[in-house]
Backbone bond lengths (Angstrom), bond angles and torsions (degrees), N, CA, C in turn:
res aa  C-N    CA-C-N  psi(-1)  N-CA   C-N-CA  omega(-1)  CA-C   N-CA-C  phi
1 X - - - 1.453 - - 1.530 108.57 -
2 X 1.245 109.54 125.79 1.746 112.19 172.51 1.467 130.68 -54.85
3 X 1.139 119.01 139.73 1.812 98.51 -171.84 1.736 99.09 -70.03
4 X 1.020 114.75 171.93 1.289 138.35 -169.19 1.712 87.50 -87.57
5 X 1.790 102.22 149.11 1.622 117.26 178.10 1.612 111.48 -63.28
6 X 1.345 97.79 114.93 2.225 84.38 177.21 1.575 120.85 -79.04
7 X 1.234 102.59 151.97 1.838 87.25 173.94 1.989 98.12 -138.24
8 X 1.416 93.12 121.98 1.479 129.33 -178.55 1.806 99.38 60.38
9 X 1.427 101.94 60.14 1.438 114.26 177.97 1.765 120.24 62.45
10 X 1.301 98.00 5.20 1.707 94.20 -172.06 1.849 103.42 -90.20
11 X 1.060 115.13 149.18 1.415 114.08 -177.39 1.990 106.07 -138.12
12 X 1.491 100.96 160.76 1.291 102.16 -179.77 1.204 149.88 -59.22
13 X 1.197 139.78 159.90 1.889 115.06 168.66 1.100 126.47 -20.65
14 X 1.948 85.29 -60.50 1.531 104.40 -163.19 1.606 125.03 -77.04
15 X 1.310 111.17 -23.63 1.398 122.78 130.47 1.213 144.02 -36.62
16 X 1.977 123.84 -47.57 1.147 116.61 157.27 1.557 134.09 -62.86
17 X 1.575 93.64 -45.10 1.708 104.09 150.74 1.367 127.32 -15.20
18 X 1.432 116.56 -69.16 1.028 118.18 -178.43 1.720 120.75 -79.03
19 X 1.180 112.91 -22.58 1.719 102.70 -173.17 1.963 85.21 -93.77
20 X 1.472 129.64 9.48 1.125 121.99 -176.91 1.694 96.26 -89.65
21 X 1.379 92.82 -33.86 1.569 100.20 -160.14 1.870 123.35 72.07
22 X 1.555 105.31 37.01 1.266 145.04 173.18 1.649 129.60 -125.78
23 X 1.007 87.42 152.37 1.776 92.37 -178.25 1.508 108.91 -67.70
24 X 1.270 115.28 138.32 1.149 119.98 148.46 1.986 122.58 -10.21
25 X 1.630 109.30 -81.31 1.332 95.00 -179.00 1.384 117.15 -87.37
26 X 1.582 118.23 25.81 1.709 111.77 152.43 1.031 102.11 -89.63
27 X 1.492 138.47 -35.72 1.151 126.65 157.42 1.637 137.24 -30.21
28 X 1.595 114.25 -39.31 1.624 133.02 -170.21 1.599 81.23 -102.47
29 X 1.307 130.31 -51.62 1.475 87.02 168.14 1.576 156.55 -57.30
30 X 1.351 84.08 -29.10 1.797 118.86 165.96 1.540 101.82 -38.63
31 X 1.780 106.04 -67.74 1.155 120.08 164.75 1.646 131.30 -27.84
32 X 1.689 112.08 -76.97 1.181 133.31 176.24 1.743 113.89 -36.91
33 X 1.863 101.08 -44.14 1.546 91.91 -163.97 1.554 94.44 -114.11
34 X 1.866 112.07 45.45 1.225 88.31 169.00 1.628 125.31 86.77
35 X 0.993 137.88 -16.32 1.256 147.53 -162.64 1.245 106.42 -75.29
36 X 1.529 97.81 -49.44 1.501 108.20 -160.96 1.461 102.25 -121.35
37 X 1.454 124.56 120.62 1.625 103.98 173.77 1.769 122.04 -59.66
38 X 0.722 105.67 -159.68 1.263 114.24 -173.74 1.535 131.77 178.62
39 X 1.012 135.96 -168.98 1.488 136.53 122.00 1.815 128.05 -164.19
40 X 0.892 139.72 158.27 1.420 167.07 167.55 1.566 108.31 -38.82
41 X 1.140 130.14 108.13 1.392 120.79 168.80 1.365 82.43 -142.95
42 X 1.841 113.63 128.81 1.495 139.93 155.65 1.806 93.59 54.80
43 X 1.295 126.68 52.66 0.968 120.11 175.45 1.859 129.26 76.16
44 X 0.848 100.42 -8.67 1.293 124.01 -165.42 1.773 111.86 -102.79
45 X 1.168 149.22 135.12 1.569 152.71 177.73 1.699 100.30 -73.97
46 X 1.426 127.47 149.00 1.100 156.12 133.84 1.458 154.99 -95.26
47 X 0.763 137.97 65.35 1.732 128.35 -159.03 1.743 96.00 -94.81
48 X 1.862 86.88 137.87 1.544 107.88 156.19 1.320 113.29 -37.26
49 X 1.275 150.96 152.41 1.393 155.55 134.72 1.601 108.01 -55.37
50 X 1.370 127.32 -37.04 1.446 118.87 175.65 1.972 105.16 -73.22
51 X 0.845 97.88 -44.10 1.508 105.89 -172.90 1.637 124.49 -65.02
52 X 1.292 97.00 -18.42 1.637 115.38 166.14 1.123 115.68 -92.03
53 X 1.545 117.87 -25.44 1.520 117.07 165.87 1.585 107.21 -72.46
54 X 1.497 127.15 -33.32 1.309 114.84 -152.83 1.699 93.71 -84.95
55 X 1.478 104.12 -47.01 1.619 97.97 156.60 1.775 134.16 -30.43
56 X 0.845 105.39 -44.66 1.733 113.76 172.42 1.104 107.66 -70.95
57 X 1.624 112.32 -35.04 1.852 99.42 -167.30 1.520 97.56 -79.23
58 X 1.364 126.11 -37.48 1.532 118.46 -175.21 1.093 103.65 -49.63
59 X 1.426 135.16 -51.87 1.414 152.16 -161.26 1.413 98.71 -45.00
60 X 1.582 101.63 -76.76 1.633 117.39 -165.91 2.002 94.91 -58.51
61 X 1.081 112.68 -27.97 1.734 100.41 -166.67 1.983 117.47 -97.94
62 X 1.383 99.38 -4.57 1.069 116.96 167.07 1.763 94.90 66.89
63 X 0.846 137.07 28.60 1.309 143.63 137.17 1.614 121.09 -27.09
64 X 1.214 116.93 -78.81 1.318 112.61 160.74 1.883 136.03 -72.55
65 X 1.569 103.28 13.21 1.381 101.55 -176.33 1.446 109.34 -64.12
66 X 1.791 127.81 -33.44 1.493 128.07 -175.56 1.625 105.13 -68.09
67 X 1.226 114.16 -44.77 1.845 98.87 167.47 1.092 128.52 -86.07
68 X 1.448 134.98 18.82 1.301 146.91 174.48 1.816 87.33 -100.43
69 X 1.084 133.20 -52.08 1.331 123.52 165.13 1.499 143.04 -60.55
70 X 1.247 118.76 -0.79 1.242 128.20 -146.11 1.747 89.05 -116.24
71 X 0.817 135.71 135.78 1.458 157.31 -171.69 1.759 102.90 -114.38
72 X 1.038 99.85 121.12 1.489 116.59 158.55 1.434 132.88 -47.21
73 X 1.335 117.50 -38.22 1.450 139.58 -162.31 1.303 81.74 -127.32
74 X 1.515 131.69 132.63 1.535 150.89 172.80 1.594 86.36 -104.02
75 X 0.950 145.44 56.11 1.306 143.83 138.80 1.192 111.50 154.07
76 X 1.547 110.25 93.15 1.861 125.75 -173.10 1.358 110.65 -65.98
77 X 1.202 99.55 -57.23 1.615 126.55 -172.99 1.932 104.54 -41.91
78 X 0.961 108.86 -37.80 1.976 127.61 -167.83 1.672 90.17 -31.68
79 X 1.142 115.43 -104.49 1.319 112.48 -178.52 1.585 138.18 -15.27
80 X 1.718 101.75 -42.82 1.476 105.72 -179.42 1.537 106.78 -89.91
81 X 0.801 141.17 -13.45 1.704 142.14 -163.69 1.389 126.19 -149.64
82 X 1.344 130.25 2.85 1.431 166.10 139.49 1.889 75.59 36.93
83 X 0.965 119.86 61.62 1.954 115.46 161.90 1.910 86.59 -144.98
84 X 1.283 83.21 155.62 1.810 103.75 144.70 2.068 84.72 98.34
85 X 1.164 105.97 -148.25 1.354 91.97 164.09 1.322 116.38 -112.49
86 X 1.460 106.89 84.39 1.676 130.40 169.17 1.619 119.89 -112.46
87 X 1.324 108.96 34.44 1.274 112.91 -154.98 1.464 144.16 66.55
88 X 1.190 90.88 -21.34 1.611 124.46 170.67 1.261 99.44 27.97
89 X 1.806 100.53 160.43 1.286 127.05 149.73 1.326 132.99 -126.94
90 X 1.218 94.58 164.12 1.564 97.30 -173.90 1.937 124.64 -75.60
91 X 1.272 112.77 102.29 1.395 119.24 -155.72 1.454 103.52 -56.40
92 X 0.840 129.74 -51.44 1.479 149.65 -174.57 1.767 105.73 -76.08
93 X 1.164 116.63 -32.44 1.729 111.88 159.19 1.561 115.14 -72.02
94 X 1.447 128.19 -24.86 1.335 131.74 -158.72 2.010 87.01 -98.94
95 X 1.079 115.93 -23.63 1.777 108.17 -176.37 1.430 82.08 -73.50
96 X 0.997 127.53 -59.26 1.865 129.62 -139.39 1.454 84.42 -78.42
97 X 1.014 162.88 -52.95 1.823 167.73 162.00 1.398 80.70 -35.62
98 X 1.266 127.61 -78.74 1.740 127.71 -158.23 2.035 107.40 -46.02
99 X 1.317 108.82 -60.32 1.302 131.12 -178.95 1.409 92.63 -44.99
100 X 1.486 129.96 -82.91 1.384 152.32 -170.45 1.965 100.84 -34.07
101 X 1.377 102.89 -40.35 1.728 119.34 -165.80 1.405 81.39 -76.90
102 X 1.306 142.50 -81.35 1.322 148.80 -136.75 1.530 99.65 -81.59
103 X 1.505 135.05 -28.73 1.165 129.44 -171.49 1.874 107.67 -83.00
104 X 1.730 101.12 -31.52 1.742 100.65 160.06 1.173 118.13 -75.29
105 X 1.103 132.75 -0.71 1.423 115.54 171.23 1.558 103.03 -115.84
106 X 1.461 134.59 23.38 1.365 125.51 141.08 1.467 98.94 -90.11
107 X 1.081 130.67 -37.11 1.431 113.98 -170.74 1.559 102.44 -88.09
108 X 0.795 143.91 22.32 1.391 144.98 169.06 1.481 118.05 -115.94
């Protein structure tokens, strides 16, 4: 299949897809979170042709593998599961607070 006509070097998804050697919507995700620039014409995705190459070369050179790893939040988990070293809490202090909460509001 022929690539599709470019206009001012920008080419299609389904185009980047393929010289990515990726699917289509890893591609729009690429997109979505940033990965990959892009832009919007009539609803539709675009990528530079240089910019999809420079994308591949990071890929193949592992250039970007240390910020593809790197987490924003040094401890996501904190809030939902407060054990381990997440700041934790004390499970058995939060019943006796819970008990203490629920026993003032029968007597109240």
């Amino acid at each position: 299949m022929a690539e599709q006509v470019q206009v001012n070097g920008l080419i299609t998804v389904a185009d980047t897809a393929k010289h990515l050697r990726r699917s289509t919507e890893q591609v729009r995700r690429y997109l979505r979170e940033g990965e990959l620039p892009g832009r919007r014409l009539g609803g539709q995705w675009f990528i530079d042709r240089a910019e999809a190459e420079a994308f591949l070369l990071r890929r193949r050179d592992g250039s970007d593998f240390e910020r593809r790893l790197t987490c924003s939040d040094p401890d996501p988990l904190r809030d939902v599961i407060a054990i381990g070293g997440s700041g934790g809490g004390d499970i058995a202090a939060g019943r006796s607070d819970y008990l203490r909460a629920v026993a003032g509001e029968r007597a109240g």
